[in-house]
Residue frames as qw, qx, qy, qz and C-alpha x, y, z in Angstrom:
[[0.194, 0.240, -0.869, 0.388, 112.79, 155.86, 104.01],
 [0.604, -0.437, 0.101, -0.659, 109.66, 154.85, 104.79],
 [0.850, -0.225, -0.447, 0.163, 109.81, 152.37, 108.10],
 [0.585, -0.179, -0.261, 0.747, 112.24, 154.38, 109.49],
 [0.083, 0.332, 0.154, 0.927, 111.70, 158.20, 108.69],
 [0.185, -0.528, -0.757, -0.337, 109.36, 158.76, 110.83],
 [0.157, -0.879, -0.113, -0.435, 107.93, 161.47, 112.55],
 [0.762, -0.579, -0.046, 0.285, 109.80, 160.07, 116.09],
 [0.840, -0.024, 0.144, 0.522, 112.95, 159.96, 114.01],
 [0.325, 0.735, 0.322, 0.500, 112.75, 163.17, 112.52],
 [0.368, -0.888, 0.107, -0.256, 112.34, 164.89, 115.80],
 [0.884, -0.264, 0.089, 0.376, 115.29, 162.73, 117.03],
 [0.733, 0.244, 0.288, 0.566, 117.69, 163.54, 114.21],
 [0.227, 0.777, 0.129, 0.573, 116.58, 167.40, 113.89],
 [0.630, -0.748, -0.199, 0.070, 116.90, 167.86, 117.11],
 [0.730, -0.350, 0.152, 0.566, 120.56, 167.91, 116.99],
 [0.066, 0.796, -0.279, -0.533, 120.50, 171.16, 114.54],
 [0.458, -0.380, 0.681, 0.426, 121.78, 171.52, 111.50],
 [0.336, 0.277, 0.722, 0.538, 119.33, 170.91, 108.64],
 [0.054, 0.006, -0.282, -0.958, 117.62, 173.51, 106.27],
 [0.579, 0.137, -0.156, -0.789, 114.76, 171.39, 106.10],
 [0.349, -0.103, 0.891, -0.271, 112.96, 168.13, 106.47],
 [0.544, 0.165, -0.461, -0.681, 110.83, 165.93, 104.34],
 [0.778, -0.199, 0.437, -0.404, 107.96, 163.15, 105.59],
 [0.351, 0.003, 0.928, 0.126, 107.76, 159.80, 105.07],
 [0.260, -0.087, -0.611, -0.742, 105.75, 159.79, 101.70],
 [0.557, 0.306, 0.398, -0.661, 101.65, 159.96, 102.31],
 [0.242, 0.161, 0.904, 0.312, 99.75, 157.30, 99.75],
 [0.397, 0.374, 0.173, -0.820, 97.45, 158.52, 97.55],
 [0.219, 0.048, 0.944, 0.242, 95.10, 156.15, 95.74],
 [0.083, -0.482, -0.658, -0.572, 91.54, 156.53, 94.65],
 [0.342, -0.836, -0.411, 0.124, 89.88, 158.73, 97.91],
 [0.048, 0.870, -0.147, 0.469, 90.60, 162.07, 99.71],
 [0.587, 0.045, -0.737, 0.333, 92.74, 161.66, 102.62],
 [0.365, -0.835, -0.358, -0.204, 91.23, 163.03, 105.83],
 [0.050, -0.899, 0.129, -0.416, 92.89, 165.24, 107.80],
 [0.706, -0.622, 0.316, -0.124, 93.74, 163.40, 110.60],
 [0.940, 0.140, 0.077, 0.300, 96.00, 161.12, 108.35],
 [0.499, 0.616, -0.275, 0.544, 98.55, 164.01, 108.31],
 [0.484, -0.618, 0.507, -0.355, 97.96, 164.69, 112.48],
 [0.961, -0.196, 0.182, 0.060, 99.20, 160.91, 112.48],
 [0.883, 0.101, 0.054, 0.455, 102.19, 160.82, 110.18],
 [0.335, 0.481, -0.102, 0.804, 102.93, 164.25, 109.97],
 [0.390, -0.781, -0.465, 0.148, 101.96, 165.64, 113.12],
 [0.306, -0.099, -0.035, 0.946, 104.54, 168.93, 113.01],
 [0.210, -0.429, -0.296, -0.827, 101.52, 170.50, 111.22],
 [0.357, -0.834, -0.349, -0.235, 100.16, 171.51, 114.61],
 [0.508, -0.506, 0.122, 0.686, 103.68, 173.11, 115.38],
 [0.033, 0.841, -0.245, -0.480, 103.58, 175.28, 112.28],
 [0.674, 0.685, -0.264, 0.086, 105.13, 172.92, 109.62],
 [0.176, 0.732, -0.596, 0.280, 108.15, 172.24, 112.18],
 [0.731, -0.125, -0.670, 0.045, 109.57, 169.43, 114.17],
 [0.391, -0.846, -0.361, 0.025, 109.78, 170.14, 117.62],
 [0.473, -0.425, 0.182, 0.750, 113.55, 171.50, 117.41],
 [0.166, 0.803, 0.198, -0.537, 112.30, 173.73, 114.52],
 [0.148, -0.212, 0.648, 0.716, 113.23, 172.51, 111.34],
 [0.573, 0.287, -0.039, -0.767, 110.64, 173.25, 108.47],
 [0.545, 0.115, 0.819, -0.137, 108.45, 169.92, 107.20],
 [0.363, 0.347, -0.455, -0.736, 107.60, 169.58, 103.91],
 [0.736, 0.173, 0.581, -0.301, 104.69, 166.66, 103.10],
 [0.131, 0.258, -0.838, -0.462, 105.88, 164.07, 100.59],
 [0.792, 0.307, 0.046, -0.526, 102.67, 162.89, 98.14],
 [0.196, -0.208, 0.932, 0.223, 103.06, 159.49, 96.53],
 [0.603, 0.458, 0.508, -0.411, 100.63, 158.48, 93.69],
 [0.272, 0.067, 0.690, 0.667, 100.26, 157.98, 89.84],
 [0.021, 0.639, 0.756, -0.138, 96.90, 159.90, 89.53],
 [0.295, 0.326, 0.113, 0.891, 97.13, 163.15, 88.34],
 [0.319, -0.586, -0.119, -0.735, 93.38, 164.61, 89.55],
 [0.783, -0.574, -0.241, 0.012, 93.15, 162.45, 92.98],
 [0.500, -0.064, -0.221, 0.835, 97.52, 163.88, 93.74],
 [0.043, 0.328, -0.058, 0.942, 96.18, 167.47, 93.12],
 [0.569, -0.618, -0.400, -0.367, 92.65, 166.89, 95.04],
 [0.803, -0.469, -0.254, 0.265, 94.65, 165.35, 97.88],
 [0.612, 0.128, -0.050, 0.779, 97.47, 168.40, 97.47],
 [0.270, -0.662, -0.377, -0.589, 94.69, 170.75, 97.62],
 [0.829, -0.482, -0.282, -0.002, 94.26, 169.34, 101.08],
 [0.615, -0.591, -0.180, 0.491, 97.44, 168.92, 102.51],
 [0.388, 0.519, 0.114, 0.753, 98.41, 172.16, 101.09],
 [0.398, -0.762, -0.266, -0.436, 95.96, 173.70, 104.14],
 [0.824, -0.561, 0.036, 0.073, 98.72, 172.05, 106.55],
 [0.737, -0.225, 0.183, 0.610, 101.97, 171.90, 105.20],
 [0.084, 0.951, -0.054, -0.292, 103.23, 175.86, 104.74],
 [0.286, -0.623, 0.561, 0.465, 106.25, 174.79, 103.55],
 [0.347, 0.343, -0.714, -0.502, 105.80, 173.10, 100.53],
 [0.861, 0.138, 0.312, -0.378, 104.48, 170.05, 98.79],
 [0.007, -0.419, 0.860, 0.291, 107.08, 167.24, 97.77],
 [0.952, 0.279, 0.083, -0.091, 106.04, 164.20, 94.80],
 [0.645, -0.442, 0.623, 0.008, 107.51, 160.94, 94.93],
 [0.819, 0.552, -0.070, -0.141, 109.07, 159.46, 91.78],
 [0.089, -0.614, 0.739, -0.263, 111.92, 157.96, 93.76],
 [0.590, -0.310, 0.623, -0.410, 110.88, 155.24, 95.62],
 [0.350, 0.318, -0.835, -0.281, 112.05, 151.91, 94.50],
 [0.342, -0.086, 0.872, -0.339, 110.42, 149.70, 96.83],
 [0.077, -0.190, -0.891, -0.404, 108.35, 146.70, 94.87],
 [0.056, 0.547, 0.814, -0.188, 105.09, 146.96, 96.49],
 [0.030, 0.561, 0.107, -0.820, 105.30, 150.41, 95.72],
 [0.148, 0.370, -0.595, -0.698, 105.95, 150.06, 92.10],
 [0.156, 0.081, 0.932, 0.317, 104.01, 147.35, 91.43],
 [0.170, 0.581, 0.763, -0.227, 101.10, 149.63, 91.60],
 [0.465, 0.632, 0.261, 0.562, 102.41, 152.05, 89.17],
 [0.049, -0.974, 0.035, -0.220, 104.02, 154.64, 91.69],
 [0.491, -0.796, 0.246, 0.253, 107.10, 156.12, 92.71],
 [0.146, -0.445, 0.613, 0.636, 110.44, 155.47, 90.26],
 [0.511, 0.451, 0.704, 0.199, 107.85, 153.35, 87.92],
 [0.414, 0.762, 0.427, -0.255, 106.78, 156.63, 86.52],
 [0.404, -0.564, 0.586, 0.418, 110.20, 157.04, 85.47],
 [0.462, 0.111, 0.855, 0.210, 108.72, 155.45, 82.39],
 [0.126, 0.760, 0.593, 0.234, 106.16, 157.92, 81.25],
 [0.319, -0.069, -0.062, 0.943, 107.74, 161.65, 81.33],
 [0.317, -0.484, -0.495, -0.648, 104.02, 162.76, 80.19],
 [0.617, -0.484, -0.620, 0.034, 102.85, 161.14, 82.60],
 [0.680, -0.334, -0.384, 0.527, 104.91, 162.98, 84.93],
 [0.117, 0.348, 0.247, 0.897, 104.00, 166.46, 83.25],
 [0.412, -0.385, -0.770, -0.299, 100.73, 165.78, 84.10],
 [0.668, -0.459, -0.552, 0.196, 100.92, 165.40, 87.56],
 [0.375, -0.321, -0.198, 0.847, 102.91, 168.11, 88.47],
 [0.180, -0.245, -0.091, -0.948, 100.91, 170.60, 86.38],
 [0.564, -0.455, -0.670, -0.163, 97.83, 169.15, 88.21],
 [0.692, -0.185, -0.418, 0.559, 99.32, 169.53, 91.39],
 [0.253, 0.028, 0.058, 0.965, 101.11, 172.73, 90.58],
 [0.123, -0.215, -0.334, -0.909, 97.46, 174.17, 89.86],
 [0.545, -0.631, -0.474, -0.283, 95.61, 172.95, 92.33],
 [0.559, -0.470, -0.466, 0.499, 97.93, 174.24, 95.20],
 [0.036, -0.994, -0.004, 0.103, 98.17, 178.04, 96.17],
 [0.740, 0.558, -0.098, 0.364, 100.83, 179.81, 94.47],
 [0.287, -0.807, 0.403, -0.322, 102.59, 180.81, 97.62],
 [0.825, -0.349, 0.406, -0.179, 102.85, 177.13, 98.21],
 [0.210, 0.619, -0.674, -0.343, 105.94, 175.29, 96.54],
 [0.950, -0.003, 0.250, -0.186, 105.78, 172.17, 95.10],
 [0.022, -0.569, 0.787, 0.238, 109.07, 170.07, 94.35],
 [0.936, 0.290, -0.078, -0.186, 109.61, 166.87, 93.22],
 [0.091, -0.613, 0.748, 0.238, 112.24, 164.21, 93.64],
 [0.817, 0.505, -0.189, -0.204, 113.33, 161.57, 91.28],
 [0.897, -0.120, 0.414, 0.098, 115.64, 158.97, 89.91],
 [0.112, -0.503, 0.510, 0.689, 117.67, 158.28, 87.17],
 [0.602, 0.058, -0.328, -0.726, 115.14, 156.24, 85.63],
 [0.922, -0.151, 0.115, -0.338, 113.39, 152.49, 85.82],
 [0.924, -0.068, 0.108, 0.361, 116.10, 149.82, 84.29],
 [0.404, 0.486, 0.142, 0.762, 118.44, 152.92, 82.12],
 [0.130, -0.581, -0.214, 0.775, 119.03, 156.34, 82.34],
 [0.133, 0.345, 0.529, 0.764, 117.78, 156.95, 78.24],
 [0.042, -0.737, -0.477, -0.476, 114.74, 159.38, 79.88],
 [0.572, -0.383, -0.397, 0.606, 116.64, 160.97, 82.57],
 [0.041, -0.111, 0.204, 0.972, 116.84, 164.52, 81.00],
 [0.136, -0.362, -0.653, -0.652, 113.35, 163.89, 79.81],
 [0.506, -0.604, -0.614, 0.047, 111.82, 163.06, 82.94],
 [0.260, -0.417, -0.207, 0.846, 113.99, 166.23, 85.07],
 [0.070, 0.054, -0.152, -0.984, 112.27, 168.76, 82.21],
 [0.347, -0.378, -0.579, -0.634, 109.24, 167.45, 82.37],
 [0.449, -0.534, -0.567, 0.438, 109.01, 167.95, 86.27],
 [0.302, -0.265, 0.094, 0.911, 110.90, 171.29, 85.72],
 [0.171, -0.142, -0.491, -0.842, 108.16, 172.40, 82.69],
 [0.456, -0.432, -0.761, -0.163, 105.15, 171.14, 84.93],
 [0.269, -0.780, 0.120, -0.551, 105.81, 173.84, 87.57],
 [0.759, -0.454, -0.241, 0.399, 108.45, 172.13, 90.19],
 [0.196, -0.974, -0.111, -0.011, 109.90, 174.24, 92.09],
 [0.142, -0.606, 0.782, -0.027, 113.24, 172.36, 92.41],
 [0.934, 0.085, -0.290, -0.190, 113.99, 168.94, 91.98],
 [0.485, -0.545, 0.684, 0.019, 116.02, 166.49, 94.43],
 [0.844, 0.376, -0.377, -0.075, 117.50, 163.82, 91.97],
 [0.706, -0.445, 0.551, -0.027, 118.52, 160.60, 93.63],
 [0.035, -0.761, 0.567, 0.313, 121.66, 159.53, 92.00],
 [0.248, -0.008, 0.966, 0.071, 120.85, 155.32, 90.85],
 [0.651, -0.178, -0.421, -0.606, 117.70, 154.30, 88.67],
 [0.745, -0.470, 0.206, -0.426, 115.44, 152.07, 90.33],
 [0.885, 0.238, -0.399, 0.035, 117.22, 148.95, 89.05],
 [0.322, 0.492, -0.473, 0.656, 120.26, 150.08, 90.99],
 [0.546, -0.744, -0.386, 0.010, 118.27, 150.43, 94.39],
 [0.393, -0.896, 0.190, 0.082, 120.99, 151.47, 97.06],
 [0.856, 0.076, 0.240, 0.451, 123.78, 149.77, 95.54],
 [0.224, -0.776, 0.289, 0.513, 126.81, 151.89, 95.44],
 [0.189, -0.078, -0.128, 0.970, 128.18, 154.08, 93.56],
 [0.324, 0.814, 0.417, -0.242, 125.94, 156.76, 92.91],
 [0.628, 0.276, 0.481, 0.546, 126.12, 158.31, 89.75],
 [0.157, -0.680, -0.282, 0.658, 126.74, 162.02, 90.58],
 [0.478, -0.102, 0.653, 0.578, 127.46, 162.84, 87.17],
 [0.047, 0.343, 0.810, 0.473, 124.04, 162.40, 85.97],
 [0.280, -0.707, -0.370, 0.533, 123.30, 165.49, 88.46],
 [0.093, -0.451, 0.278, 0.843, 125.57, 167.81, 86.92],
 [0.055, 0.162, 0.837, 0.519, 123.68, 166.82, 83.22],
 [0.101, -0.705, -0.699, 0.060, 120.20, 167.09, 84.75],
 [0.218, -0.669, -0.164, 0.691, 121.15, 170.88, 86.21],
 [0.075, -0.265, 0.341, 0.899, 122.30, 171.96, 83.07],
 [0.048, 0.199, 0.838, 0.505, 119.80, 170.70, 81.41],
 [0.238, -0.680, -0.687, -0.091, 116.55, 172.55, 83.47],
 [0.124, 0.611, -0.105, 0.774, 116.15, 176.07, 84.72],
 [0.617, -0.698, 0.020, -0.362, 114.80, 175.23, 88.44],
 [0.194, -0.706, 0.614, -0.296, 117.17, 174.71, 91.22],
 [0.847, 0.045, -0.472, -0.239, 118.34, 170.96, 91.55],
 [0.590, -0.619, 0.397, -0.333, 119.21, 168.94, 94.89],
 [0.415, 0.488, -0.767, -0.034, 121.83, 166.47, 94.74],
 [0.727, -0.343, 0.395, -0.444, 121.14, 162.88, 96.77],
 [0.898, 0.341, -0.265, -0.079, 122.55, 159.78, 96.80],
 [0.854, 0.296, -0.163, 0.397, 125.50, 158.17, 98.59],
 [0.167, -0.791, 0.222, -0.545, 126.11, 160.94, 101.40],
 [0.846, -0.392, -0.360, 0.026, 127.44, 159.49, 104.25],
 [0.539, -0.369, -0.124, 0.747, 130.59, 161.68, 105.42],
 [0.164, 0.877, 0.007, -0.451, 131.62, 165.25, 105.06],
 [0.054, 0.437, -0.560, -0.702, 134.08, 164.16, 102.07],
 [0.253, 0.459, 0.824, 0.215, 131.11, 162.21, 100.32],
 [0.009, -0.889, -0.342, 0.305, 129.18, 165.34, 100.69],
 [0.178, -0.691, 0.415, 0.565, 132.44, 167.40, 99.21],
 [0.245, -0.121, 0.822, 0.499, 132.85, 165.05, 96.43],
 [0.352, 0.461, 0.812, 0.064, 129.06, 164.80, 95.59],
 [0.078, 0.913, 0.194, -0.351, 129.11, 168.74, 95.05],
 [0.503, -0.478, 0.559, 0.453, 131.98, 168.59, 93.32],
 [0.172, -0.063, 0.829, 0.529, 131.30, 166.40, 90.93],
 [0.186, 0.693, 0.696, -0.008, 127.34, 167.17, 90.73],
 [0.223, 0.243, 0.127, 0.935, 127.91, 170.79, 90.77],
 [0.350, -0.771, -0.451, -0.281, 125.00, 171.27, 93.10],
 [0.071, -0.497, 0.465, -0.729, 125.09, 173.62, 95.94],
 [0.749, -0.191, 0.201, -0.601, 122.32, 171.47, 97.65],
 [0.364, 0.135, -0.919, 0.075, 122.75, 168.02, 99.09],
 [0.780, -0.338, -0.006, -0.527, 119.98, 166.09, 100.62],
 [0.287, 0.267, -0.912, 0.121, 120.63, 162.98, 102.93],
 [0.783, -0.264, -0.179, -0.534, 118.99, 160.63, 104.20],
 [0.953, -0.231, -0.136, 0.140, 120.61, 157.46, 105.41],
 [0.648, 0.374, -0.260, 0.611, 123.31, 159.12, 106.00],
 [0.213, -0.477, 0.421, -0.741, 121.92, 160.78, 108.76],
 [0.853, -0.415, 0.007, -0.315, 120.34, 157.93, 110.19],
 [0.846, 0.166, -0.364, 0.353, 123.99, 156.37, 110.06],
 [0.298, -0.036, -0.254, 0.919, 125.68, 159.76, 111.69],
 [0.020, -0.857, -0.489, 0.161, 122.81, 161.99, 113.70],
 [0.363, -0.728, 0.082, 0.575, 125.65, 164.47, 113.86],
 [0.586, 0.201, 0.470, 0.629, 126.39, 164.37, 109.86],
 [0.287, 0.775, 0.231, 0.513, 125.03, 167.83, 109.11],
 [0.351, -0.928, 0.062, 0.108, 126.81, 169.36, 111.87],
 [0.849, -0.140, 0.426, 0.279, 129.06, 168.18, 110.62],
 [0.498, 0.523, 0.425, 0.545, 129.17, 169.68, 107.30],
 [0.191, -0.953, -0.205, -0.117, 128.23, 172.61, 109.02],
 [0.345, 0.620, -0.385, 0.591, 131.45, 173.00, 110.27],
 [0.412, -0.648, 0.131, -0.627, 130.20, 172.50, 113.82],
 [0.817, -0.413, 0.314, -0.253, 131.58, 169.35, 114.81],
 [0.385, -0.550, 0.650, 0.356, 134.44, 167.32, 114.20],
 [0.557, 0.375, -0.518, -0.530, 134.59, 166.16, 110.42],
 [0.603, 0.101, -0.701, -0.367, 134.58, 162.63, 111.61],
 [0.767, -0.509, 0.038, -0.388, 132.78, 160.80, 114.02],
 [0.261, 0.352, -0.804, 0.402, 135.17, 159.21, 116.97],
 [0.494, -0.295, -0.817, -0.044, 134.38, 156.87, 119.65],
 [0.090, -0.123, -0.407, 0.901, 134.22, 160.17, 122.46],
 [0.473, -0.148, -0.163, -0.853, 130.55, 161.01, 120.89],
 [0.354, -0.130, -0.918, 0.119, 129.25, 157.28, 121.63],
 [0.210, -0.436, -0.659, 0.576, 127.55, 158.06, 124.69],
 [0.422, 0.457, 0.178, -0.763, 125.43, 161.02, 123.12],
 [0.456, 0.042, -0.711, -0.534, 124.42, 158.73, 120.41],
 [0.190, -0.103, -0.936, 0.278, 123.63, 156.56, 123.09],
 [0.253, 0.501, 0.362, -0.745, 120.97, 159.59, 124.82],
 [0.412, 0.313, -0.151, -0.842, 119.76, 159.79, 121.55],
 [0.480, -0.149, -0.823, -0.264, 118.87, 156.10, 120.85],
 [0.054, -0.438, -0.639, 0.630, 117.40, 156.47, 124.83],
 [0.081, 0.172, -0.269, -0.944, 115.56, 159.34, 123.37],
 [0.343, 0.069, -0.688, -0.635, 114.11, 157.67, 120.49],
 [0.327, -0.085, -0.923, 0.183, 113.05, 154.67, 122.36],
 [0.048, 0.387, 0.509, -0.768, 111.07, 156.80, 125.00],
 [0.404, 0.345, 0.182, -0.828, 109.10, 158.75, 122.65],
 [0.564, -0.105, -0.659, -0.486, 107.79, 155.53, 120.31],
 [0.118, -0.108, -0.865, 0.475, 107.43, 154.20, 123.91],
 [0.206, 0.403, 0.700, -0.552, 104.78, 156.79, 123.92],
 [0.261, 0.171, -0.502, -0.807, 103.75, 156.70, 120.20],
 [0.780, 0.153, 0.401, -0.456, 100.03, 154.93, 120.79],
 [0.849, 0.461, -0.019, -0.258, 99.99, 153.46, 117.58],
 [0.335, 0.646, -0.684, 0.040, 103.62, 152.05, 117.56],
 [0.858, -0.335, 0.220, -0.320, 103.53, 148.64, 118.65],
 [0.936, 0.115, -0.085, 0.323, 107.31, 147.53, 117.41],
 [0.291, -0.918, 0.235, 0.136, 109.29, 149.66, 119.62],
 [0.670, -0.340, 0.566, 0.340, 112.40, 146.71, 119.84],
 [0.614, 0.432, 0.529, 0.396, 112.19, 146.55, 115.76],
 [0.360, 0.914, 0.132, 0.129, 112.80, 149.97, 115.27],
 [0.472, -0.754, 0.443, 0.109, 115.62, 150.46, 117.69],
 [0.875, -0.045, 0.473, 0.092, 116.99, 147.46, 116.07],
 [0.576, 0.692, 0.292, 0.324, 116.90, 149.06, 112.64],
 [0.175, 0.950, -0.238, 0.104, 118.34, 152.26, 113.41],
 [0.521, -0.612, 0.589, 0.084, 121.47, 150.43, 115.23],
 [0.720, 0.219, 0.417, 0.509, 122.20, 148.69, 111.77],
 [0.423, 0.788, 0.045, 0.445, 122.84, 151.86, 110.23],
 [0.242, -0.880, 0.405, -0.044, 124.77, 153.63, 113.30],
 [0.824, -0.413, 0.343, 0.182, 126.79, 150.49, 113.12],
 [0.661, 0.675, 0.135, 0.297, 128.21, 151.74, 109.97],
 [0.068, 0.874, -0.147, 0.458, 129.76, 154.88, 111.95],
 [0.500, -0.573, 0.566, -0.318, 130.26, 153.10, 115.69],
 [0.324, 0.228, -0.907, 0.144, 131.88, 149.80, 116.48],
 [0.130, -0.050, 0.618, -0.774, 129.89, 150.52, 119.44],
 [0.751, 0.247, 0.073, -0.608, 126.09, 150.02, 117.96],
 [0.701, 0.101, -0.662, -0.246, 127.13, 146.68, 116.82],
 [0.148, 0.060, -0.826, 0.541, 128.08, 145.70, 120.21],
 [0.437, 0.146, 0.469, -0.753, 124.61, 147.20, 121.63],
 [0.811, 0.238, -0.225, -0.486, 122.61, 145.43, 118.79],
 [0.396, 0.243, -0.878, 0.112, 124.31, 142.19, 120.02],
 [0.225, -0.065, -0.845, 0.480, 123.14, 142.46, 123.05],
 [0.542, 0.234, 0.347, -0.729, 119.75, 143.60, 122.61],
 [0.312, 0.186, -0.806, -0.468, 119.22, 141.12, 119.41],
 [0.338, -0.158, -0.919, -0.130, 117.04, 138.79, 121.21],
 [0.075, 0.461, 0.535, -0.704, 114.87, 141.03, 123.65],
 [0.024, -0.387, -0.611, -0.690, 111.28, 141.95, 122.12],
 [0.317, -0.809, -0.492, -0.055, 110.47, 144.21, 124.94],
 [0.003, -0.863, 0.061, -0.501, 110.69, 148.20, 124.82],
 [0.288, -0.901, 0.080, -0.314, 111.51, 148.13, 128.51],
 [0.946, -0.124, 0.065, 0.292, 113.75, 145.22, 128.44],
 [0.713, 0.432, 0.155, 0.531, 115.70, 146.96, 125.99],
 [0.151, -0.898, 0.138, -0.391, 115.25, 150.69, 127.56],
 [0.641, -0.704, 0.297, -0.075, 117.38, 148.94, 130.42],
 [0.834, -0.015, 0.276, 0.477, 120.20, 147.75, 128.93],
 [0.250, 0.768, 0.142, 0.572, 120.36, 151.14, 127.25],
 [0.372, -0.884, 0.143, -0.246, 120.18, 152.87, 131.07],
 [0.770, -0.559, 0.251, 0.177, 122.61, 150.36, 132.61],
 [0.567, 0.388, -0.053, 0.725, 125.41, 151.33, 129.10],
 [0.220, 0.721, -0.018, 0.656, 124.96, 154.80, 130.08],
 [0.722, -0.684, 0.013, -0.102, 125.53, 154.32, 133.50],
 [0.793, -0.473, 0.160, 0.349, 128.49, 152.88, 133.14],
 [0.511, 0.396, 0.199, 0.736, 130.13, 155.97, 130.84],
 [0.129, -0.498, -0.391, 0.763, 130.75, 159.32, 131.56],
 [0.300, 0.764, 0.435, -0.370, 128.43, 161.90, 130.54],
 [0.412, -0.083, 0.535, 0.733, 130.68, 163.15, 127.53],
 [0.485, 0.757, 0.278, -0.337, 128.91, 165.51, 124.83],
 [0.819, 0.352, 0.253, 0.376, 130.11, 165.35, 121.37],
 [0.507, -0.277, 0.226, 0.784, 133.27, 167.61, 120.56],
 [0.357, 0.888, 0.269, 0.111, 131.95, 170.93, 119.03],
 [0.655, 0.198, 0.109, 0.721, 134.06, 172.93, 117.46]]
């Protein structure tokens, strides 16, 4: 999710409890080393330990087609990110692909050997490396090929997003081709794909046969979705929570407010309030009425003067 995933959001979203674990916005790796400081920018938990500030563990997602410049540059952030080291072979977005990374490699299972034993052998063996994935580029004919040749390259696990790239986000997902992949490799596999309630989540285990379920837009739709699952909040989201979604788009807002290097405050806000508007009636209404303001504090005030006029409410734990 990169645009959106970002370090703000992360701390936003974890904040509210609830996940095992947390993965950046993919890091580019192209023909150089990356300096350090490029992970105190996007990842900045690594000077908290690997953790966001509510204390979920961080795991730095690599992105590259390069086998000796992924492991050089894994080397590296291996030095920062205790928890692990995730590669990208997911990511559908054109500009990405058109430079031969992310689901492209989908195309070249070698290829994708490669890299991960690279990788795998240039990071300490204390340090995991995973690896998520697709079903493939236009097909699923190298799906099984491509999950054992992550799986034989030394991943540790493997998160398999449910659609090839062809498919982008377009529903369904094809949980199916989960359950197939699992049997089919001996390292632990992570279902993804199409998560958006607790019976999506039910069904995707179900029918994937994972215990493990990553989401992603599905928590930027519902902050509350893994409490959710958790058992810790009502199974579905009602208009009584509103008003702590609200504190948490206030929240957000504030701390790109003071993200130096963020200079589209109103454009992110924007973005996340198309995806809550999936869950609230209520985020379409506020994205009406901020739609035409391109200023942070314009917008912070129309935010203060909703929650003013609601009562302090906290979502319904169970």
């Amino acid at each position: 999710m990169e645009g959106l995933a970002d370090y703000v959001l992360r701390d936003v979203l974890t904040g509210s409890g609830g996940y095992d674990g947390c993965v950046s916005e993919f890091v580019r790796v192209t023909g150089s080393l990356l300096p350090e400081r490029v992970y105190e920018r996007d990842t900045p938990e690594i000077l908290h330990g690997g953790h966001t500030p509510g204390g979920t563990p961080m795991v730095i997602q690599l992105l590259g087609s390069d086998p000796e410049w992924l492991a050089v540059n894994a080397a590296q952030a291996a030095t920062v990110s205790p928890h692990g080291i995730d590669l990208n072979f997911g990511c559908p977005a054109k500009v990405v692909n058109r430079h031969g990374g992310g689901a492209m490699l989908l195309a070249d299972p070698e290829l994708l050997n490669r890299i991960v034993l690279s990788v795998r052998a240039a990071v300490p063996a204390n340090i995991a490396v995973t690896a998520k994935m697709r079903l493939g580029v236009s097909d699923t004919a190298l799906a099984i090929d491509c999950a054992t040749a992550l799986a034989e390259g030394g991943a540790a696990s493997l998160v398999v997003h449910a659609r090839t790239r062809d498919h982008g986000y377009r529903p369904p997902a094809h949980w199916e081709w989960i359950a197939r992949i699992d049997a089919a490799v001996d390292v632990p596999v992570v279902a993804n794909g199409e998560v958006w309630t607790v019976a999506d989540w039910e069904r995707c285990r179900a029918v994937s046969g994972c215990a493990d379920v990553m989401i992603g837009r599905g928590a930027v739709s519902d902050p509350f979705l893994a409490l959710r699952i958790r058992g810790l909040m009502d199974r579905s989201a009602s208009g009584e929570e509103w008003p702590a979604v609200l504190r948490h788009i206030a929240d957000y807002l504030k701390k790109l407010q003071a993200k130096a290097e963020c200079l589209h405050e109103h454009g992110r806000v924007k973005l996340w309030l198309s995806y809550l508007k999936r869950t609230w009636p209520q985020a379409a209404e506020l994205h009406a009425a901020i739609r035409r303001l391109h200023d942070a504090p314009a917008i912070q005030a129309v935010i203060e003067s909703a929650l003013a006029g609601m009562p302090g409410t906290s979502p319904s734990l169970q």
